[in-house]
DOMARSE-227284 format. One record per atom (N, C-alpha, C): x, z, y. Coordinates in steps of 0.2 Angstrom, whole numbers, plus 5000, padded with zeros to 4 digits. Layout:
// residues N
XZY ...
//
This chain:
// residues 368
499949255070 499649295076 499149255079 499449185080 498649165084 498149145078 498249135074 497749135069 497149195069 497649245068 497049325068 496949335076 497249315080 496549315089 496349265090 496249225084 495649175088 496149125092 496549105093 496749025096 496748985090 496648905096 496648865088 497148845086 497048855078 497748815077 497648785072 498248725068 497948675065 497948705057 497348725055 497248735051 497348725043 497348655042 497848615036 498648625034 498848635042 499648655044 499548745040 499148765046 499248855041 499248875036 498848855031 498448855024 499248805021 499548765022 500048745018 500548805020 500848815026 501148855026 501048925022 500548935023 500549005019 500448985011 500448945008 500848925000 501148915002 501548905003 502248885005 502848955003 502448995008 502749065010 502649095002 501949114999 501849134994 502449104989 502349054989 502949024985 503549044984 503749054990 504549064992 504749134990 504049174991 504249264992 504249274985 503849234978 503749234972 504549234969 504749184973 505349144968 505849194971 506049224976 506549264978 506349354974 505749354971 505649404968 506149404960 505849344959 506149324953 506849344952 507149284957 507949284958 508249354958 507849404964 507849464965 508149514957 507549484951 507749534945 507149544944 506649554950 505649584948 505649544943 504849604938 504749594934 503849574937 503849654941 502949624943 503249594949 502849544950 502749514959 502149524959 502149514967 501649494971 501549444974 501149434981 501149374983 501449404991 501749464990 501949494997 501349475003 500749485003 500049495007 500449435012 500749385010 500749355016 500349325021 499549325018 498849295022 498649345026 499149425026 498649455031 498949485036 498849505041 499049525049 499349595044 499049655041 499149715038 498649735034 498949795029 498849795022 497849845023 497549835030 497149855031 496849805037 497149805039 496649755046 496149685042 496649655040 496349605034 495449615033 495349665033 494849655029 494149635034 494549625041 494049615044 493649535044 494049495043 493749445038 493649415033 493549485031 493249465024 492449515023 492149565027 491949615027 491149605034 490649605032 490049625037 490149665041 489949675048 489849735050 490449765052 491049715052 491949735056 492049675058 492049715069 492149655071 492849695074 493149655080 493749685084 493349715091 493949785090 493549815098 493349765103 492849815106 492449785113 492949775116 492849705122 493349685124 493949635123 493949635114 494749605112 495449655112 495149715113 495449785115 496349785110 496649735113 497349735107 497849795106 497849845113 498149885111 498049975109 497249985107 496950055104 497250055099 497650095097 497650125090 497050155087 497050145080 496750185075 496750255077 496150275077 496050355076 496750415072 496450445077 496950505075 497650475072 498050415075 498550395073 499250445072 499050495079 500050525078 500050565073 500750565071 501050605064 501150685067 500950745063 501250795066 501750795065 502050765061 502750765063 503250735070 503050675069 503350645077 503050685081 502550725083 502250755087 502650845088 502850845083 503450915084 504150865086 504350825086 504950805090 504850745096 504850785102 504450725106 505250695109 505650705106 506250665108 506450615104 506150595096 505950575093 505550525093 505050545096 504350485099 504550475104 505050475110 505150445114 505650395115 506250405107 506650335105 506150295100 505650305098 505350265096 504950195100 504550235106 504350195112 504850155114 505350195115 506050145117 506350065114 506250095107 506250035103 505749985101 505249995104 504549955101 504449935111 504649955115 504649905122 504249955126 504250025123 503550045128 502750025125 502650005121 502249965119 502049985112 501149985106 501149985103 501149955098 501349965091 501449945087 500949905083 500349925089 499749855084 499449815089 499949835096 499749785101 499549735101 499949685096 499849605094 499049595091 498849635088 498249605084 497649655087 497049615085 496449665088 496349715084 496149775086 495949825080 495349815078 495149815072 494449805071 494249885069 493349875072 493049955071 492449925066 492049945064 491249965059 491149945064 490449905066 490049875069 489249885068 489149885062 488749855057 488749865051 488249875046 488349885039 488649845035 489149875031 489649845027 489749805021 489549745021 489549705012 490049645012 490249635007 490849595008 490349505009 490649475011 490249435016 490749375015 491249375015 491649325014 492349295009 492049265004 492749264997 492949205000 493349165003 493649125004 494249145006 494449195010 495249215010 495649255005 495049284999 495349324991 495349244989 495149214987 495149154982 495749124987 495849104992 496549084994 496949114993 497049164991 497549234991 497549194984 497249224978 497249214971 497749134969 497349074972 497649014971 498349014973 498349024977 499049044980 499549084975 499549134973 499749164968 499949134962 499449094959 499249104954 499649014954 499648994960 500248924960 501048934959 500849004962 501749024962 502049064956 501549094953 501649114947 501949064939 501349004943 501448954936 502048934936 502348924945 503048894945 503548934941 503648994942 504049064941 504049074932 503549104931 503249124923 503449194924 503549254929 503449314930 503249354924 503349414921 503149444917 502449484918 502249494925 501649514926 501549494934 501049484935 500849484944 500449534947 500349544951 499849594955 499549604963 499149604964 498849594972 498449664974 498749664980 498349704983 497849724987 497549784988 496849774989 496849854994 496449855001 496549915003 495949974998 496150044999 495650074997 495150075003 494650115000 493950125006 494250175010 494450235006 494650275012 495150275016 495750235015 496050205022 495850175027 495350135025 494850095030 494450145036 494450215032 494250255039 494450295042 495250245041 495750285048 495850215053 496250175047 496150095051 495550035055 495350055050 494450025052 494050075055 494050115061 493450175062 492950155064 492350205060 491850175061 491350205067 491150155069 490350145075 489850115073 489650135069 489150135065 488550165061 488950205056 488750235052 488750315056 489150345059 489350395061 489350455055 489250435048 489350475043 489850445039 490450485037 491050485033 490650425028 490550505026 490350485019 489950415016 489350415020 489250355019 489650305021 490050305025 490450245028 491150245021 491050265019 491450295012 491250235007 490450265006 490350244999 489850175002 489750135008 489650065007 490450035009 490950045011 491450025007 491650005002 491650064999 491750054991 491249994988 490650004990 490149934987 490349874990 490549864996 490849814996 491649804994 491949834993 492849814989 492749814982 492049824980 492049814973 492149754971 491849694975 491949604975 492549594975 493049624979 493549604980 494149644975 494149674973 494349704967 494149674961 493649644958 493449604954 493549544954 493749514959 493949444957 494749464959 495149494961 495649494961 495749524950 495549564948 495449584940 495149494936 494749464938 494549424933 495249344936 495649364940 495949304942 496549304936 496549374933 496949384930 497749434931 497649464937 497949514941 497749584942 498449604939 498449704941 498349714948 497649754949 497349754955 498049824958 498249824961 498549894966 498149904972 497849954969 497350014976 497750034980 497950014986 498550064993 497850114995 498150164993 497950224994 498350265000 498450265005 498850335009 498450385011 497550335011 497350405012 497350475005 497650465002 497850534997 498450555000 498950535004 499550565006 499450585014 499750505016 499950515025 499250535029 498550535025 497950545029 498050615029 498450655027 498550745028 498550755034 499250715037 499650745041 499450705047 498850655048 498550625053 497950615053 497550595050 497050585052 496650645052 496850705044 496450735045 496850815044 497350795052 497950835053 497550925052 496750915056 496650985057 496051035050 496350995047 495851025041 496251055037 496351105033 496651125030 496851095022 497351125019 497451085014 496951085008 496451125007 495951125001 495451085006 495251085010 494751045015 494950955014 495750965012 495950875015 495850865007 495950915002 495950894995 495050864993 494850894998 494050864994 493850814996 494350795005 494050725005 494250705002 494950704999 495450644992 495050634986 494750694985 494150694979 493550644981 493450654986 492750614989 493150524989 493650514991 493750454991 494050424984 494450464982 494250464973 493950444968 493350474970 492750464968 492550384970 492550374977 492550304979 492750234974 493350244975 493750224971 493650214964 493550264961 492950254952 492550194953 492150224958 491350184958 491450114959 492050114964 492050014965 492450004958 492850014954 493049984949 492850014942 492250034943 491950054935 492149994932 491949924933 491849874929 492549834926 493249884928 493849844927 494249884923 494549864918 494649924913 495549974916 495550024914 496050054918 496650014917 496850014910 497649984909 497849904914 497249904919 497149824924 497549864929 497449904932 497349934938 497949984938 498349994945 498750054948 498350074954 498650124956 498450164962 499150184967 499150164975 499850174976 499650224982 499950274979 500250334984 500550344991 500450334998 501250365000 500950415007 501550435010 501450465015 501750435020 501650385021 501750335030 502350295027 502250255029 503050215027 503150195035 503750245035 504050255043 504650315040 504950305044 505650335045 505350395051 505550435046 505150505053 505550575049 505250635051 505450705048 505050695043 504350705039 503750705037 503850765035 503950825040 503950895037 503450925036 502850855038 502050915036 501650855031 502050825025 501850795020 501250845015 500850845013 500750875009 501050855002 501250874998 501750904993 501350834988 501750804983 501550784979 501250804972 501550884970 501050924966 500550944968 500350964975 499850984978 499250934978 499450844979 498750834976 498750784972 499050784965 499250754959 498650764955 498550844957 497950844950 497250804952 497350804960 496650744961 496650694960 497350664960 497550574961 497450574954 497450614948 497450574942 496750584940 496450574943 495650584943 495650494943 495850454948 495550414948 495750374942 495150304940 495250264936 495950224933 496150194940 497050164938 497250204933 497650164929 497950204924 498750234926 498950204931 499550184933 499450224939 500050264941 500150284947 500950274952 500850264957 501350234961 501450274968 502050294968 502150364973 502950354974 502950374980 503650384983 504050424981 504750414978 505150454976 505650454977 505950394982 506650394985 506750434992 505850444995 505950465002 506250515002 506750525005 507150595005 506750665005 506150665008 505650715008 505550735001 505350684997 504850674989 505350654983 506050674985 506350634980 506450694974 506350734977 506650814970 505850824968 505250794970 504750794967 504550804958 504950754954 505150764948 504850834946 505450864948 505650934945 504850974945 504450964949 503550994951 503050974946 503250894946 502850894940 503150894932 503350934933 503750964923 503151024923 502551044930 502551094929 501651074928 501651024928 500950984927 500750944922 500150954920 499950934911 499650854917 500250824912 500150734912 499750724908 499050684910 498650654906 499250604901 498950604896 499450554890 499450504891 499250444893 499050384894 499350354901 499450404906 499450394913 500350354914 500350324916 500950284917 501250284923 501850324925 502150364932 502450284935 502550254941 502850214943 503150264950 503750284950 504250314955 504350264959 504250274964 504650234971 505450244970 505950204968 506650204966 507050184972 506850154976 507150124982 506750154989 507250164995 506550175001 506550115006 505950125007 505850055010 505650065018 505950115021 506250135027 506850135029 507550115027 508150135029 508550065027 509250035029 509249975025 510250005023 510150075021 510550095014 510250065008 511050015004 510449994997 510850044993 510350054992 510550114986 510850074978 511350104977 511650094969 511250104965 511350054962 510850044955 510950104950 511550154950 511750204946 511050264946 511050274954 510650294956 509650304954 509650234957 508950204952 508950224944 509650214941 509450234935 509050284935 509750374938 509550414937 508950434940 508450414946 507950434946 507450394941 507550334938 506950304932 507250374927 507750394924 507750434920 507550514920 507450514926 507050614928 506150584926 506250544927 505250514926 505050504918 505850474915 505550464907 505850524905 506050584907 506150634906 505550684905 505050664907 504350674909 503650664904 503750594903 503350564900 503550514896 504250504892 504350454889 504550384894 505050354889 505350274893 504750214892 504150234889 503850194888 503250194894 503350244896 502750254903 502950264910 503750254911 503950234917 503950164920 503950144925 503850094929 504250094936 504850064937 505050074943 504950034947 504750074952 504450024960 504950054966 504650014971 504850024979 504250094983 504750114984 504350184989 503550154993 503750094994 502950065000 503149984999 502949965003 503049895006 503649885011 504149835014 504549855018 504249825024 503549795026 503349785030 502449805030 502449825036 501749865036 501149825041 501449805045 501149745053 501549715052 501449615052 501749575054 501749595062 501349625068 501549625073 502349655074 502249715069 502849765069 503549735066 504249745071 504849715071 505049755063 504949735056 505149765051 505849805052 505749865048 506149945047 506849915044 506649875038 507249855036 507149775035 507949745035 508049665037 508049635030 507849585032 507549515026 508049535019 508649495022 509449505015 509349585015 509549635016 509549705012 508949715009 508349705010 507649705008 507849665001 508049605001 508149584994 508749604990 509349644994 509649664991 509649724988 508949754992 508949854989 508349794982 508149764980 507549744976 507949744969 508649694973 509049664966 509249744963 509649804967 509749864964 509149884961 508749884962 508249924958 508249884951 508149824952 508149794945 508749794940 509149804945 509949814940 509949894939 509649934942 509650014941 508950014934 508649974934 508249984930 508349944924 508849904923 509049884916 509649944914 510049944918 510450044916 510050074913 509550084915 508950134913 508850124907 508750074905 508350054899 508850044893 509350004896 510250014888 510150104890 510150144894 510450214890 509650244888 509050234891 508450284887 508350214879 508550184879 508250154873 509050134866 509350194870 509950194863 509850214856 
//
């Protein structure tokens, strides 16, 4: 934290500790039963703030402004139970959840400006990898279009273009995250939870063309990476809430397999999205396309039986073959390092290890 507001700190001290960390989250993945790790984004305050330095033209609000939320932040959901958002404030102190860090907004026109915290990322990784010998690694990268919910812009005052020089600049960074020798994963919510907030007052074929618009985004920064490198990840907020005004996961399916990633990764444990499955039996799966189901939820710290995990990987190879399923986690179990994580360190590793024992079930009963 004081790293990202500017106090000094000992620099040499951070940079080891943060391999250190990388290392540690590696090796507990392993232990865990993971087959893909990560490097758990431990170098960044959140899965979008980050990119303020890394990016032109994104500085932090006038003032140092630490506690503005992002644009159009409330859920209609939590906004239909306001007894609900009032034990939420009570639990976070009165106070917002991105309090700690400064928000960054567009400034200035947007090129990516600084590779030294992606190459630290990568080296990092790529040290904890050698340690471990993982089956696969992957890093994460926000999309354009999340960035203009979290990133809003004072600059451009046009979406669109604020869209598509993005996309020009995460191109860099998507490329070298691809040539380091990692599956690049696109966090994409703006395809889900941007429905239900940011662009709460549009209607559902209005929100589908921005998905398409940023879709599109998304193609254009990674023409240069081939698809079977790349996933795309899905969700609709990773928070514990009603999400009774989610839009549907068959509802924008046919747009999300537009983009490039050949892999796609979507929530399926949220209690909301879990009978999801059944909707798409009624949708023509491009052949190629590789479903990764969220098996476990990464809001609640119930660890679900691995019996369980089985039967949700098996409604998916039910689908499309056991050869093009992929079990993942609903989101991440942590979204703001300022924010008191949803679920605790040991059950986090322990819903990780059920997943991978639900997904070797899986695999002795689809591969008899």
């Amino acid at each position: 934290m004081a790293h990202e507001v500017g106090e000094t700190v000992d620099e040499a001290a951070f940079k080891a500790k943060l391999a250190a960390a990388v290392r540690d989250v590696v090796h507990k993945q392993i232990a865990a039963g993971i087959d893909s790790v990560c490097d758990g984004e431990q170098s960044k305050i959140s899965y979008t703030f980050y990119v303020r330095h890394r990016l032109s033209g994104i500085g932090a609000a006038a003032g140092t402004d630490h506690s503005a939320p992002p644009q159009t932040a409330a859920h209609r959901d939590i906004l239909d139970h306001p007894d609900f958002m009032e034990r939420l404030r009570a639990q976070r102190g009165g106070t917002s959840w991105f309090a700690a860090a400064a928000v960054p907004y567009c400034t200035g026109p947007v090129r990516y400006e600084n590779r030294a915290p992606v190459e630290a990322d990568i080296a990092n990784l790529k040290s904890a990898v050698a340690a471990e010998h993982p089956v696969e690694a992957f890093m994460n990268a926000a999309s354009p279009g999340v960035l203009t919910k979290f990133v809003p812009d004072r600059f451009y005052n046009n979406e669109d273009a604020y869209v598509e020089a993005l996309a020009e600049a995460l191109k860099e960074e998507y490329e070298a995250i691809h040539q380091a020798g990692f599956i690049l994963q696109i966090d994409a919510p703006d395809l889900g939870s941007a429905r239900h907030n940011q662009y709460q007052h549009l209607s559902d074929d209005e929100f589908l063309k921005i998905a398409e618009r940023n879709i599109a985004a998304v193609n254009h920064a990674t023409r240069n990476i081939p698809r079977e490198a790349m996933r795309l990840h899905i969700c609709w907020g990773n928070y514990e809430g009603p999400h009774t005004h989610d839009i549907p996961l068959a509802k924008v399916f046919d747009v999300a397999i537009k983009a490039r990633p050949q892999a796609i990764l979507f929530e399926a444990a949220n209690p909301r999205h879990a009978h999801e499955w059944e909707e798409l039996r009624e949708k023509k799966i491009p052949d190629d396309l590789i479903l990764m189901p969220g098996c476990i939820d990464s809001t609640t710290n119930f660890v679900e039986h691995p019996k369980l995990v089985a039967q949700r990987i098996e409604n998916y190879a039910r689908l499309v073959g056991r050869e093009r399923v992929v079990a993942g986690t609903d989101c991440g179990f942590a979204t703001f390092a300022a924010q008191q994580n949803m679920v605790v360190p040991s059950i986090a590793w322990a819903k990780l290890a059920a997943l991978a024992e639900g997904a070797r079930i899986a695999s002795d009963r689809l591969w008899r």
